[in-house]
C-alpha positions in Angstrom: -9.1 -23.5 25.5 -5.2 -23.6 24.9 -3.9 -24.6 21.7 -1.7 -27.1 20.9 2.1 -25.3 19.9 1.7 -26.7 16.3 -1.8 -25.5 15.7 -1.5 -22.0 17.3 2.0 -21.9 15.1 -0.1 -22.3 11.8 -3.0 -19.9 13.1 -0.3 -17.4 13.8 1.3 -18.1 10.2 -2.4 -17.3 8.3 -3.9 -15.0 10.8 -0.2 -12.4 11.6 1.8 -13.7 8.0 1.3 -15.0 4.5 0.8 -18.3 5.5 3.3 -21.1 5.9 6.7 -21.9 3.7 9.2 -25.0 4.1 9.5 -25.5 7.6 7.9 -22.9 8.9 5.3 -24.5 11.4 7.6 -27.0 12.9 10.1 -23.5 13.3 7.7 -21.6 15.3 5.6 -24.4 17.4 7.8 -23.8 20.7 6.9 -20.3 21.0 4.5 -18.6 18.2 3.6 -15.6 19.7 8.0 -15.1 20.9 8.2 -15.8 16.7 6.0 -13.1 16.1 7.7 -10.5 18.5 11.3 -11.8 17.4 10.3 -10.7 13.8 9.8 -7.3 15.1 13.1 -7.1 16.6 15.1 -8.2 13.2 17.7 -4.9 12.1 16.1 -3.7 9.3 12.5 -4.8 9.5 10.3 -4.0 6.7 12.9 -2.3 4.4 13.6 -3.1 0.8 17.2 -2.9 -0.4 17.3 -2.7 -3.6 19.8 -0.3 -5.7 18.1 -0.6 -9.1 14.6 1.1 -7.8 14.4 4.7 -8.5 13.6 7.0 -5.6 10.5 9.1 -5.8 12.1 12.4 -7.5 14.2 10.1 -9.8 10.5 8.2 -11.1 8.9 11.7 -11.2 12.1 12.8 -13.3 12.0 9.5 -15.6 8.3 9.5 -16.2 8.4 13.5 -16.9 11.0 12.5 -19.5 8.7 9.8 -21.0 5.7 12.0 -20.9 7.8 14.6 -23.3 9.1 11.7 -25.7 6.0 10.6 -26.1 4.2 14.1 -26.8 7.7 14.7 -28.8 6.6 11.6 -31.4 2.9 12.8 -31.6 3.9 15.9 -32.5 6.4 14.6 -35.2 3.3 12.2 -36.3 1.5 15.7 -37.1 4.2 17.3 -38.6 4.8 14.1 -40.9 0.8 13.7 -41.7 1.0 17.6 -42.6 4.2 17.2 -45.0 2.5 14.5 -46.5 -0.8 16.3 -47.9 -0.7 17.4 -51.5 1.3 20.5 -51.5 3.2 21.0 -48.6 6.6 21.9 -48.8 8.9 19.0 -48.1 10.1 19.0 -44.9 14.4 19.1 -44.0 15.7 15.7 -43.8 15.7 16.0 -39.9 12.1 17.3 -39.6 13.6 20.6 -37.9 11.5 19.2 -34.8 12.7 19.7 -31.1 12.9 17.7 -28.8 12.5 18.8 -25.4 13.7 15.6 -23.5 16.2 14.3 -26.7 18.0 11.0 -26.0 15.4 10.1 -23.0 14.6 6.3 -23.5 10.5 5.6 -24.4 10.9 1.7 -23.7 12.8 -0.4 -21.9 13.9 -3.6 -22.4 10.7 -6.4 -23.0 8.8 -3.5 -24.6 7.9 -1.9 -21.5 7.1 1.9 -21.5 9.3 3.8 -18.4 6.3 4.3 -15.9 5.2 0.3 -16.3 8.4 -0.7 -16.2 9.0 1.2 -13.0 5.7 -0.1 -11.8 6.5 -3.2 -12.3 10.0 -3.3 -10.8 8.2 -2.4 -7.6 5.6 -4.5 -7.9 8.3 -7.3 -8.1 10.2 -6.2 -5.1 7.4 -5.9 -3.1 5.9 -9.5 -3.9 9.7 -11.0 -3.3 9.6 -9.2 0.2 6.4 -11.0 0.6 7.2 -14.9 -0.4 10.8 -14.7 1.1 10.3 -13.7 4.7 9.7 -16.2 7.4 6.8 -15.3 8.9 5.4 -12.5 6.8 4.5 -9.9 10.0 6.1 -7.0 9.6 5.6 -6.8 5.9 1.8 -7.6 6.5 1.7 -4.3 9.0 3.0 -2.8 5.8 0.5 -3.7 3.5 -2.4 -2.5 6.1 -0.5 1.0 6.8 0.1 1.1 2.9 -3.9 0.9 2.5 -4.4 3.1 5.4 -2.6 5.7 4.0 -3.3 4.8 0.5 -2.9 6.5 -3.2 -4.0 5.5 -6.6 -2.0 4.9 -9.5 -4.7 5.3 -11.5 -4.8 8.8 -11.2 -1.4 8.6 -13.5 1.0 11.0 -13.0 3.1 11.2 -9.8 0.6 8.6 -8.4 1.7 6.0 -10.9 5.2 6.9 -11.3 5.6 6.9 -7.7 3.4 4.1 -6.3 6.0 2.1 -5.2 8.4 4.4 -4.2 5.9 6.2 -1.9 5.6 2.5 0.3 9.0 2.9 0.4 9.6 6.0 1.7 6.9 7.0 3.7 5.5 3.4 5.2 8.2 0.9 5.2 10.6 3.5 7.4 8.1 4.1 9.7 6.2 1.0 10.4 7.7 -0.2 13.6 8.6 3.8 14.2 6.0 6.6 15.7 2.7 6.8 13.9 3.4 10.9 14.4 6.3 10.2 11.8 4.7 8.1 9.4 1.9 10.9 9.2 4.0 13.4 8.6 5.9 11.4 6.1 2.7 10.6 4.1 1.4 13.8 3.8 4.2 15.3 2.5 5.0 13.1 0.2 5.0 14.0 -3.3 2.8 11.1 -4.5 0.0 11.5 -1.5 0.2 15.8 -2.0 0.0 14.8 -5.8 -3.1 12.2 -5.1 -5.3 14.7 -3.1 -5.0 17.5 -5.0 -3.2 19.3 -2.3 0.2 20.3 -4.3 -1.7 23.4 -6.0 -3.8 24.0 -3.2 -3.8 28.2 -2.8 -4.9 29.9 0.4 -6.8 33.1 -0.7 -5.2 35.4 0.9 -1.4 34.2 -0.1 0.5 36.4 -2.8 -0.5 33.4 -5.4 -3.8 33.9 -4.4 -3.7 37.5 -4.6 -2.5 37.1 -8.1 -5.2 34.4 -9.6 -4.5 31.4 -8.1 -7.0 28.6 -8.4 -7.4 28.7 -4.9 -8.0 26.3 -2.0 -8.2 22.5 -1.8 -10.0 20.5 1.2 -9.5 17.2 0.1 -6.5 16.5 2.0 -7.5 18.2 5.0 -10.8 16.4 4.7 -9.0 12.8 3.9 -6.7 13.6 7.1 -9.1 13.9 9.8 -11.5 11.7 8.2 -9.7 8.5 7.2 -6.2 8.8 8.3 -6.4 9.7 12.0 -9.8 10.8 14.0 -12.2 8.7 11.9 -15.9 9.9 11.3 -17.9 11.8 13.7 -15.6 12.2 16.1 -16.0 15.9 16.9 -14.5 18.3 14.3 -16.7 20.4 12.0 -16.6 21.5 8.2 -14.9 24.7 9.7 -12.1 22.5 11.0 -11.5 21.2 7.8 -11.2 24.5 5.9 -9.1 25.9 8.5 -6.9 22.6 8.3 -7.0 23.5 4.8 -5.3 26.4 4.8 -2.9 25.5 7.4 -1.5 23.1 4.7 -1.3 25.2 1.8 2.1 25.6 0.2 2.6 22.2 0.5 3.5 21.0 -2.8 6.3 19.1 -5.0 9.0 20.9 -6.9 7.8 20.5 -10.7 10.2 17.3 -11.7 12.4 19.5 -14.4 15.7 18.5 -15.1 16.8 22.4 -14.7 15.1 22.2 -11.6 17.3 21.3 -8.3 15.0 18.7 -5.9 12.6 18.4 -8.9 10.2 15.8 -8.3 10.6 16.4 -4.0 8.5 17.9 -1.4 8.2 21.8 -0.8 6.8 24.2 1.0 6.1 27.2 -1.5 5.5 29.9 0.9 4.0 31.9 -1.9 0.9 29.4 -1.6 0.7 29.5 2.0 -2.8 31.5 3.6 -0.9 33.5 5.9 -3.0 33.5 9.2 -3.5 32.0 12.4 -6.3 28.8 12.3 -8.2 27.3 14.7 -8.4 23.5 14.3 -10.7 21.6 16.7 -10.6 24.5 19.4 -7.1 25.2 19.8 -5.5 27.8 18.0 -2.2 27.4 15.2 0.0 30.2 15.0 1.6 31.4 11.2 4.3 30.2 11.6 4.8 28.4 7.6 5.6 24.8 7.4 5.6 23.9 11.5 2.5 25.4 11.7 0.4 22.4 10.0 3.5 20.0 11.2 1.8 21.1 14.7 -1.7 20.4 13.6 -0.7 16.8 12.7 1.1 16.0 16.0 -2.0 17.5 18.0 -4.0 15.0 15.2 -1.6 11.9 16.1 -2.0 12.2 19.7 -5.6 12.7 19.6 -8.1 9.5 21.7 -9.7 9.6 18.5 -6.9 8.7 16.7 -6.0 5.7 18.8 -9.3 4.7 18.6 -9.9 4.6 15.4 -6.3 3.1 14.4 -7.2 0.5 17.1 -10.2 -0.5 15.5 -9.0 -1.1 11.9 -5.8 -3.2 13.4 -8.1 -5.6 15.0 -10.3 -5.7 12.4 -7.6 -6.3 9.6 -6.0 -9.1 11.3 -8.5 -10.7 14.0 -12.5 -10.0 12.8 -14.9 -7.9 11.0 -16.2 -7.4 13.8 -13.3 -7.4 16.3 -13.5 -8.0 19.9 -14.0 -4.7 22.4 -11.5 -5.3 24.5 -8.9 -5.5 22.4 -9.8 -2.3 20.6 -9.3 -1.2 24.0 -6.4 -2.8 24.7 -5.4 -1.1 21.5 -6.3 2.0 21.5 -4.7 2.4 25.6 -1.6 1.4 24.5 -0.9 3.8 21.6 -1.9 6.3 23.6 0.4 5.0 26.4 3.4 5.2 23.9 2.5 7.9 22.3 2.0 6.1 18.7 4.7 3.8 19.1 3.7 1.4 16.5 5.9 -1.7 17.3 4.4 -1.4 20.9 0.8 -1.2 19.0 2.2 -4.9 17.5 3.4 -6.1 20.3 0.1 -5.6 22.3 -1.8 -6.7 19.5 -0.1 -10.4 19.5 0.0 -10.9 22.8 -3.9 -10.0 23.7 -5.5 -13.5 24.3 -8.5 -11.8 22.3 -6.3 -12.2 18.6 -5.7 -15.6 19.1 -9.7 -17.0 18.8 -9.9 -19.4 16.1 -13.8 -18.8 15.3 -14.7 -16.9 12.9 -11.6 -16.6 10.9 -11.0 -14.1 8.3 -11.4 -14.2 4.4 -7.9 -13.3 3.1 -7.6 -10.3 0.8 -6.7 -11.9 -2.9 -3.1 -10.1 -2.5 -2.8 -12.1 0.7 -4.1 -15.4 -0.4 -2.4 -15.1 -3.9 1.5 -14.7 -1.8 0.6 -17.7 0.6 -0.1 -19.7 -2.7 3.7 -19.5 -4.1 5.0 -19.7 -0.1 3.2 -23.5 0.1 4.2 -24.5 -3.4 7.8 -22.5 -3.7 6.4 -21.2 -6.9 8.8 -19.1 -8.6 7.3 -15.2 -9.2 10.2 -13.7 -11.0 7.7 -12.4 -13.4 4.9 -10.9 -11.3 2.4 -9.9 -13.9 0.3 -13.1 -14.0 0.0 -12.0 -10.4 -1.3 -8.6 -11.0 -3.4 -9.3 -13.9 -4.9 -11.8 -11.4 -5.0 -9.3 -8.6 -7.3 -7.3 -11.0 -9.4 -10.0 -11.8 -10.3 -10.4 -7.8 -10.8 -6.4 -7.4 -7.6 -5.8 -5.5 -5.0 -4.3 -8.3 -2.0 -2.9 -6.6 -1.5 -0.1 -5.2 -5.6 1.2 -7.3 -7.8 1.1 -4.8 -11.3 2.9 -5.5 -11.4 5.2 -3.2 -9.4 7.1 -0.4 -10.1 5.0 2.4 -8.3 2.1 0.7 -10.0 -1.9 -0.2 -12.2 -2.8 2.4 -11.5 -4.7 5.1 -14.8 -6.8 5.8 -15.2 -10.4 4.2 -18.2 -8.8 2.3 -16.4 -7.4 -0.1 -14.7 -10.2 -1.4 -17.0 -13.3 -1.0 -18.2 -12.6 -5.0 -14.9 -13.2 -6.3 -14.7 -16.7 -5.1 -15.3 -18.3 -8.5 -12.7 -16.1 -10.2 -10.7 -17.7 -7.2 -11.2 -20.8 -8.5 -10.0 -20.2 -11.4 -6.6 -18.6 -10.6 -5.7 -21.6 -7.9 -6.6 -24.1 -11.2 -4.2 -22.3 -13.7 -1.5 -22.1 -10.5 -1.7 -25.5 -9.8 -1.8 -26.6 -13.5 1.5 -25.0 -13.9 3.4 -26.5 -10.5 1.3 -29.3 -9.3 2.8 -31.7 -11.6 6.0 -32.2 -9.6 4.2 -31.5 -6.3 2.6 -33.8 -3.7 -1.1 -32.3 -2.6 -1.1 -34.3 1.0 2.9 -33.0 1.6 1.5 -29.2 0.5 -1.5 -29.9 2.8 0.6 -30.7 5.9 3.0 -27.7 4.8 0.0 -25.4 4.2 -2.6 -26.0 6.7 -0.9 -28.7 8.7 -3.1 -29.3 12.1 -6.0 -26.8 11.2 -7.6 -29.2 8.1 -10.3 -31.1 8.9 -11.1 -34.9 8.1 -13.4 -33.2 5.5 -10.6 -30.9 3.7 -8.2 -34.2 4.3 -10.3 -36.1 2.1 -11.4 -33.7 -0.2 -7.4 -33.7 -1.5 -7.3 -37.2 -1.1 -10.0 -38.1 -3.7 -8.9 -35.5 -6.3 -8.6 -36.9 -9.8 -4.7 -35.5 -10.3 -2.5 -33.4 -8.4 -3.5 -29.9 -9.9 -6.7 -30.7 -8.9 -5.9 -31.3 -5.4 -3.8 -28.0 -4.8 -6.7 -26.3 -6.6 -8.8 -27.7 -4.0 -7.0 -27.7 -1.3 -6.0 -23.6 -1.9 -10.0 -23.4 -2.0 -10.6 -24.6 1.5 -11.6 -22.4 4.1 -8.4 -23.7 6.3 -6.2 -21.6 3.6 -8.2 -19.3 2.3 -9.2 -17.8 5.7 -6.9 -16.1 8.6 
């Protein structure tokens, strides 16, 4: 059955955005789905201007510096405890100490240490992007291709220096582009080669293996044909991944030194490279340096399984668990069709009938629900760590998942953290539902999809805090 324009214009607002701002649903209700594909279409989709964040190399460069302060002052501490012990020789009034990265700033201003502070500049970028954009599409195909391809700050290092920057670089350019380019973007990026131990990855027979290298890595490999293209069981063997293994070898980051020109950037050290030909999944990869595993993840991008499995998670991230076959179908044919094209990909995915069912809907991811909280109230975020101390809380802290396949993407994982839910919406609502109207926030919010039950629910709460707790509790907003 056909939906009314107003009703299919707030489905399309939860289910394909953030959920409704100001005006949204009454903006989009004579033609939702041409809303949806207009948002693709906008110069600049998906990109973050913003002069003040660093690039990757220049957080690699800036945490590096922090890293040798700090190790600086502990070594000072030592010196100072040692000068201090009955009779030791007093020490020159300077401490004669060196230090390696003198002048480099340990804090910022607020009392931030560098990496934090750069964490958090990104984090805040990122949740603006979020709250301010109409609709919320594009930047929601960013989130899922930034936990498809996904790395952990808490790893430290690169990884945490470079979270934010790594979204920037290798997901936001590319996620209306070719899904060949954003692959090969992620896996040479700094932060991913950093991640999955692949940036001192040595094939055997290379002159740093011949020399004592530690020798060779298969995480990456593994992680590429596993999680980021062909999926599980799909027809390659351990062999494949050790071959794949070596292919990539030599790709690594220049060590972020200020001596150092590109420090902190992608290389290809062709001193760690296994120079041979490899077989990957029956076809043979000539030596041939760099190209040669550019080659192996064009073959990769291209593959059925690929499109397939890409397919799948899509329609499962936005439309069901358990998402329809036809429009994994529909899917999967079309990106092989275009050969990756992944604003094609979007395109097919909002205009298959199949997204559009509004039984069973989705439990939003606490990022997701957490944004579409501040859009309905106009909640100001300029300081976004409430938001990521609550993102912890719900088991979804930025840019940490647990594992390399990313947060999960089934309601099962995050039905337990309802109560803690609870909780956040209460101390949200505390703070702005004084000034706010819970029926107006309802209409803005849900609009058409409450029921008489939710309708009454907000109705009968004893202040307005407690309705918008309520109401940010009900399965109309908290689902997609």
């Amino acid at each position: 059955m056909a939906l009314d324009p107003h009703t299919e214009a707030t489905l399309a607002l939860h289910r394909f955005g953030f959920g409704p701002r100001a005006g949204t649903i009454d903006k989009m209700a004579p033609d939702p789905r041409g809303a949806l594909l207009a948002e693709l279409e906008q110069p600049g989709a998906g990109a973050i201007v913003n002069g003040d964040l660093l690039t990757s190399a220049e957080a690699a460069q800036a945490g590096r510096d922090f890293r040798m302060v700090r190790k600086a002052a502990k070594l000072g501490d030592r010196v100072q405890g040692a000068a201090n012990q009955p009779g030791a020789k007093p020490q020159a009034p300077d401490g004669r100490m060196a230090d390696p990265a003198q002048g480099a700033p340990v804090m910022r201003d607020g009392g931030l240490a560098i990496p934090q502070q750069i964490f958090l500049d990104e984090a805040k970028a990122r949740l603006a992007a979020a709250t301010a954009s109409d609709i919320g599409f594009v930047e929601r195909l960013t989130w899922f291709w930034s936990n498809h391809f996904c790395i952990s700050a808490t790893k430290g290092g690169p990884t945490l220096w470079m979270a934010g920057a790594y979204e920037r670089e290798a997901i936001r350019p590319h996620v209306l582009g070719r899904f060949a380019d954003m692959l090969l973007a992620v896996e040479t990026h700094p932060a991913m080669l950093f991640y999955l131990d692949n940036a001192r990855s040595i094939g055997p027979d290379s002159p740093a293996g011949r020399n004592g290298g530690k020798g060779l890595n298969e995480n990456l490999a593994r992680e590429i044909m596993e999680l980021h293209t062909l999926g599980v069981r799909t027809g390659y063997t351990q062999a494949d991944v050790t071959h794949f293994a070596n292919v990539i070898t030599g790709w690594s980051m220049v060590p972020p030194r200020p001596e150092l020109p590109r420090g902190g950037q992608f290389t290809f050290n062709p001193r760690m490279h296994e120079p041979a030909d490899q077989k990957v999944m029956g076809k043979l990869y000539a030596n041939d340096g760099f190209n040669q595993g550019r080659a192996v993840l064009l073959a990769l991008a291209r593959h059925p399984a690929t499109a397939r499995h890409i397919a799948t998670k899509l329609a499962r991230h936005f439309v069901a668990d358990n998402p329809p076959s036809a429009l994994v179908d529909k899917l999967a044919k079309r990106f092989l069709d275009t050969k990756g094209d992944l604003k094609e990909l979007a395109k097919a995915l909002v205009t298959a009938p199949e997204s559009w069912a509004t039984s069973p809907r989705k439990l939003k991811r606490p990022g997701e629900w957490m944004v579409g909280m501040l859009r309905a109230t106009g909640a100001n975020a300029s300081d976004p760590r409430p938001l990521l101390q609550a993102q912890n809380l719900l088991g979804e802290p930025l840019w940490r998942p647990p594992a390399p396949n990313g947060f999960a993407d089934k309601d099962a994982a995050w039905i337990d953290g309802l109560a803690q839910r609870l909780d956040i919406a209460t101390a949200l609502s505390r703070r702005v539902g004084g000034n706010l109207d819970p029926k107006a926030v309802l209409d803005l919010a849900v609009g058409p999809l409450a029921s008489a039950q939710t309708r009454q629910t907000v109705t009968r709460a004893e202040s307005r805090p407690q309705a918008l707790a309520l109401l940010f509790m009900t399965p109309e907003f908290q689902r997609r």
